[in-house]
C-alpha positions as CSV (number, residue, x, y, z in Angstrom):
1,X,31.8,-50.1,-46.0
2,X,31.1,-47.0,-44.0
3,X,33.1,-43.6,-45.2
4,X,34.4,-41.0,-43.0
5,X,31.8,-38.7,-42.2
6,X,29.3,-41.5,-41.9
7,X,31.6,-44.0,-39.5
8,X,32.2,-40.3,-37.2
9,X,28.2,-40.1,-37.0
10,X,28.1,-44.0,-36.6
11,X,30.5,-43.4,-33.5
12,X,28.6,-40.7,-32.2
13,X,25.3,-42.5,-32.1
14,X,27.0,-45.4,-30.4
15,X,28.8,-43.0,-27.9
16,X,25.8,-41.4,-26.8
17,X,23.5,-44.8,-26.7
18,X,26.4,-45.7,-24.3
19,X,26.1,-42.9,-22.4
20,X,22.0,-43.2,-22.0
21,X,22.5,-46.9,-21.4
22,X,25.0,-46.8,-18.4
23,X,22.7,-43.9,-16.9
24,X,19.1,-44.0,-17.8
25,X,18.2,-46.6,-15.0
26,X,19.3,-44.3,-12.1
27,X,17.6,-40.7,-10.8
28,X,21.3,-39.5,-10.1
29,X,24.2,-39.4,-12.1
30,X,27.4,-39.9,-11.3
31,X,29.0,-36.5,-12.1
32,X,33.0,-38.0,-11.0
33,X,32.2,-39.4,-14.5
34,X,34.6,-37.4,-16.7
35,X,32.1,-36.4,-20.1
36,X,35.5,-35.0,-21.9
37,X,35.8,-37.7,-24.7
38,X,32.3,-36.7,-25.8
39,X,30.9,-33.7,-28.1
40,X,29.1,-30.9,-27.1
41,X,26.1,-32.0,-28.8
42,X,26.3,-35.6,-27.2
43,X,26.7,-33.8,-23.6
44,X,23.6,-31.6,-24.7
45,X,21.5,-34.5,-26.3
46,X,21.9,-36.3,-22.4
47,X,20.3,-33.1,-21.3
48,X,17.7,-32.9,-23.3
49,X,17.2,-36.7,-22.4
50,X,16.9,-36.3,-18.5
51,X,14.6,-33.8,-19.3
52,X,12.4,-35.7,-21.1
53,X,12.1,-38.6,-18.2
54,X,11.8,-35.3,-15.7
55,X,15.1,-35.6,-14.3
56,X,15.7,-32.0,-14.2
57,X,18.6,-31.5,-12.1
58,X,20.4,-34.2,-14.4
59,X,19.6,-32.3,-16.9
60,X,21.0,-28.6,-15.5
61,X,24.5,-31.0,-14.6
62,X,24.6,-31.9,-18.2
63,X,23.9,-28.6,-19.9
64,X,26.3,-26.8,-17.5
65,X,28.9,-29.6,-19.0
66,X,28.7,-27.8,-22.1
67,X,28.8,-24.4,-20.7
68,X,32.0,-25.9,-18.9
69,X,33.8,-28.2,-21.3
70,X,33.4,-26.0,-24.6
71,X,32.2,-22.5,-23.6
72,X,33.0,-20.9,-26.8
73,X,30.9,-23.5,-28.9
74,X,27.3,-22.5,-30.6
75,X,26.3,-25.8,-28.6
76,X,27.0,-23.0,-24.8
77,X,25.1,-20.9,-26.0
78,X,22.1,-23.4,-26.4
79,X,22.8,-25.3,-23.2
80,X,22.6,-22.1,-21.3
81,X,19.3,-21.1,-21.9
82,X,17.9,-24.9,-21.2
83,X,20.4,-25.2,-18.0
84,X,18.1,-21.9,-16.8
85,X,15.0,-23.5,-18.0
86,X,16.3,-27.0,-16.5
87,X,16.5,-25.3,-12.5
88,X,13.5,-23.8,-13.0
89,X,12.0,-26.9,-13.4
90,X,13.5,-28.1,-10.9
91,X,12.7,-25.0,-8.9
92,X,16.1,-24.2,-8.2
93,X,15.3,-20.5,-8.6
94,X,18.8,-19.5,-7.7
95,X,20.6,-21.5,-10.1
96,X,18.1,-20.9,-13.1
97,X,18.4,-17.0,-12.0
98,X,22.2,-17.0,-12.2
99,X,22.0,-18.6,-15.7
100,X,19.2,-16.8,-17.3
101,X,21.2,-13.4,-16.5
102,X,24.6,-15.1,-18.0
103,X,22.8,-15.4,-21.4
104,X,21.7,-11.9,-20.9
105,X,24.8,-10.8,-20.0
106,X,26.6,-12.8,-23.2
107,X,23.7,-12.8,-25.4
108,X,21.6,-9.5,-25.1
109,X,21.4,-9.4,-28.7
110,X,20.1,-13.0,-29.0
111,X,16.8,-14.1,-30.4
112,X,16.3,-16.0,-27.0
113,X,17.2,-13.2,-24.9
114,X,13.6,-12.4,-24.1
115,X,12.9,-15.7,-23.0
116,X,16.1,-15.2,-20.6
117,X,14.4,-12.4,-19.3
118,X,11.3,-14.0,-19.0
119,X,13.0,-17.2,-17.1
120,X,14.5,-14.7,-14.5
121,X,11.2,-13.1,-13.8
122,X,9.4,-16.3,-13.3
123,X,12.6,-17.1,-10.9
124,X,10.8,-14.9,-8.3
125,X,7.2,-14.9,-9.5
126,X,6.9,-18.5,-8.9
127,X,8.0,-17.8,-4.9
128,X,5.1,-15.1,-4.4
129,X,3.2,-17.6,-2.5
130,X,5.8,-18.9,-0.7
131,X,7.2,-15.8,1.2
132,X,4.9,-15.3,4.2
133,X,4.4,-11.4,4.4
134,X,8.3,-10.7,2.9
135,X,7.9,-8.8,-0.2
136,X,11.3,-8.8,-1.4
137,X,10.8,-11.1,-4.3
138,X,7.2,-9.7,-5.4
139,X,9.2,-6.4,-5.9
140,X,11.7,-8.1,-7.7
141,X,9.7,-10.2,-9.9
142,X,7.8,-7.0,-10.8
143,X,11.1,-5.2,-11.9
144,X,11.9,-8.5,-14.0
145,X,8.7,-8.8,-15.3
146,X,8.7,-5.0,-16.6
147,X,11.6,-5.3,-18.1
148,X,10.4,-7.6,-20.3
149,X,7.6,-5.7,-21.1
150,X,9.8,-2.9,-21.9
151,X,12.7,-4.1,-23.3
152,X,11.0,-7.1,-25.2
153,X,7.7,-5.4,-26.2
154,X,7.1,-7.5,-29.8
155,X,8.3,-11.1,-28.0
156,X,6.3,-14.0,-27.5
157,X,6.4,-13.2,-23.9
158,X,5.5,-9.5,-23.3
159,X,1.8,-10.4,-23.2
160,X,2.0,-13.5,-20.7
161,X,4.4,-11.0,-18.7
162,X,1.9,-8.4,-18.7
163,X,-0.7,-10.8,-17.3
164,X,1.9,-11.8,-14.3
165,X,2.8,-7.9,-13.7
166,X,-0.9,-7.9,-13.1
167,X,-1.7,-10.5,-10.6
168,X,2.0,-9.7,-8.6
169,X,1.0,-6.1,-8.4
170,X,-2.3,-7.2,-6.9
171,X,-0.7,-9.4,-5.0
172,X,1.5,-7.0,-2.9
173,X,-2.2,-4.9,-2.5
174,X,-3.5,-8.4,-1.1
175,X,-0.6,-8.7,1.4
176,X,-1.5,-4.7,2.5
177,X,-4.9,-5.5,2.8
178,X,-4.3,-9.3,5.2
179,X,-1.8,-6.8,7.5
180,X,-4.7,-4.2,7.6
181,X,-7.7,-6.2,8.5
182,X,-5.0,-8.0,11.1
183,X,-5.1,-4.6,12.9
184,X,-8.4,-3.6,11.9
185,X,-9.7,-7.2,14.1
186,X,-7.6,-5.8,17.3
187,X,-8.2,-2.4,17.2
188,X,-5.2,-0.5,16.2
189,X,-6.9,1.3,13.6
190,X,-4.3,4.1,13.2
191,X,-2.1,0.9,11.9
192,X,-4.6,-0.2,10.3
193,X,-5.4,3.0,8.0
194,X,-2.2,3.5,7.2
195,X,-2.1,-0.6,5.4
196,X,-5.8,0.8,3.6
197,X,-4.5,4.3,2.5
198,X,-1.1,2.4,0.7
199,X,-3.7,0.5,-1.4
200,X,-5.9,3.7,-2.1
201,X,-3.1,5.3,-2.9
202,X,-0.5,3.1,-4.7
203,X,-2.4,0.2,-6.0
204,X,-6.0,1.4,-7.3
205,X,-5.9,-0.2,-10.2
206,X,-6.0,-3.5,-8.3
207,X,-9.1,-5.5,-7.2
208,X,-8.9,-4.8,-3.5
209,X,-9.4,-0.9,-3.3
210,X,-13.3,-1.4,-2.7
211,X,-12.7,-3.1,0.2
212,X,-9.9,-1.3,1.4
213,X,-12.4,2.1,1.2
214,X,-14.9,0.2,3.2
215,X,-12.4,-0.9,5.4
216,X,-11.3,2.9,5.9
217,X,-14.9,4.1,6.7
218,X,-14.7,1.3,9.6
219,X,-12.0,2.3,10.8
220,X,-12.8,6.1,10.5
221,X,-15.7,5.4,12.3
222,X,-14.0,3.5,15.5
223,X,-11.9,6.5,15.6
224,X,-14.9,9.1,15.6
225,X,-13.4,10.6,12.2
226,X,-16.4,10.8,10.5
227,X,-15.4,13.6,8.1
228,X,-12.8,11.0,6.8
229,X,-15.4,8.1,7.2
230,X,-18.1,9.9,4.8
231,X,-15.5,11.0,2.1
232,X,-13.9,7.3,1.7
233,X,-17.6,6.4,1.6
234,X,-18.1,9.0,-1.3
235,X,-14.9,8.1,-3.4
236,X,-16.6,4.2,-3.1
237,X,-20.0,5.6,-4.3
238,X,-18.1,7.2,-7.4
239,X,-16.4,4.4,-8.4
240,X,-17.5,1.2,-7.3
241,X,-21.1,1.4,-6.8
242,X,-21.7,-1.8,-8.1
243,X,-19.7,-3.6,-5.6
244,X,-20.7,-5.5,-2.7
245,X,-18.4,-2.9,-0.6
246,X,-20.3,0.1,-1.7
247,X,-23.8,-1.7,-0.1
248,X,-22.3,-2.5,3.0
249,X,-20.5,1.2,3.4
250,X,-23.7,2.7,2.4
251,X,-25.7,0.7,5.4
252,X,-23.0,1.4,7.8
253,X,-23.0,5.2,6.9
254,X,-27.1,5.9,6.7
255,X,-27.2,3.7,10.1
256,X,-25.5,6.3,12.0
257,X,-27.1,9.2,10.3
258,X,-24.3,9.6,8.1
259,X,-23.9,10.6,4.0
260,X,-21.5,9.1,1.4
261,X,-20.3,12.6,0.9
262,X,-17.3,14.5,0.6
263,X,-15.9,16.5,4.0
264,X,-13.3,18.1,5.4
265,X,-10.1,18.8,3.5
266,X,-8.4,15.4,4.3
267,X,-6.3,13.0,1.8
268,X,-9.5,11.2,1.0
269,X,-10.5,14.4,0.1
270,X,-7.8,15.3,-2.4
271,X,-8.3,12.0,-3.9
272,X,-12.3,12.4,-4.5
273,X,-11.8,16.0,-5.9
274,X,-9.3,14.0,-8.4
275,X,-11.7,11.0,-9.0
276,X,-14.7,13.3,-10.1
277,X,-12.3,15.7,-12.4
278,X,-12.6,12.0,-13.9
279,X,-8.2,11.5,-12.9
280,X,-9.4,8.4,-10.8
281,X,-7.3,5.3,-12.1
């Protein structure tokens, strides 16, 4: 004979198997089902199920059940961390955004907390490619992605988010540099100095300012600014004289009788005076 506590779990397990029964053979679930005569935990276990068969947006629906039907259980607090992780999956950004800040905002003090944080960075990371020459959501997942760097320095995550800060930041000199060579190709080189100089200036640490100082001295040169021309080529010989970029500058420079040498009193200029003080980077 089966006692109390043992028939409740006996119940439970039959309840749920029910549940997975009736639903497991379709993609969608019908959500005018009402999930009220069923425990947290069973509403959560579903979840986890559809995510296992990569049925992520059933899986959101049922962890936002919990979050729903008993928002003051421990068994909320779980499902709203996997309902984040369950739209990312899905790569409903929006959604998993909205519910990795709610933990924040109810959980700052949680253990998972960071990985909140994390999710919400990753909710605009994972777009970079996808958003043409808008920014918006490079910027964005840069801000996320520091503050987890910051904020969560000794979590599992600050190193992988260090890593992503990296490749966005480069990213957003990349995009600079495509809009620069897009002028530099038809000639409107004043437009096209100005996309260079942002990545001199604001992104050196990136992989792209050899190219963008070659790319200056081109354009320097169409313009008859040799002064300019010779300095960028200067700064390029300093610092990245092992680069392919530094070989083509120097050809270009010597083939008009020209030096790799610091002229003028220009903002190239400022910025080779600073990389020789050894200030460069």
């Amino acid at each position: 004979m089966i006692g109390g506590k043992s028939r409740a779990k006996f119940i439970g397990a039959v309840l749920i198997m029910a549940v997975l029964a009736a639903c497991s053979g379709r993609d969608r679930v019908d959500r005018t089902e009402s999930l009220d005569a069923y425990s947290p935990e069973q509403i959560y276990q579903r979840g986890e199920f559809e995510l296992e068969r990569d049925q992520n947006e059933n899986a959101a629906y049922f962890f936002s059940e919990v979050e729903r039907l008993y928002p003051y259980s421990t068994w909320a607090k779980r499902a709203l961390i996997m309902q984040a992780y369950s739209y990312h999956q899905d790569k409903d950004y929006p959604n998993s955004r909205s519910a990795a800040q709610r933990y924040i905002d109810f959980y700052p003090a949680d253990e998972d907390a960071a990985y909140a944080q994390y999710l919400l960075a990753l909710s605009y990371y994972d777009q970079i490619d996808e958003v043409g020459r808008d920014q918006g959501l490079t910027f964005q997942a840069l801000q996320a992605l520091r503050t987890v760097i910051e904020v969560y320095p000794d979590s599992e995550y600050a190193t992988t988010a260090i890593l992503k800060f990296e490749l966005a930041f480069d990213h957003l000199a990349g995009k600079e540099m495509e809009i620069g060579r897009y002028y530099l190709r038809r000639n409107h080189f004043t437009a096209a100095i100005n996309r260079f100089r942002v990545v001199v200036e604001d992104f050196q640490t990136t992989s792209h300012t050899a190219e963008a100082l070659f790319r200056l001295i081109e354009a320097y040169l169409s313009l008859g600014l040799v002064d300019e021309a010779q300095t960028a080529g200067a700064i390029l010989g300093y610092n990245y004289q092992s680069s392919e970029w530094y070989q083509d500058a120097y050809k270009l420079l010597t083939s008009q009788g020209l030096k790799m040498k610091d002229r003028g009193n220009n903002w190239l200029s400022n910025i080779y005076r600073q990389s020789v003080k050894g200030q460069w980077l």
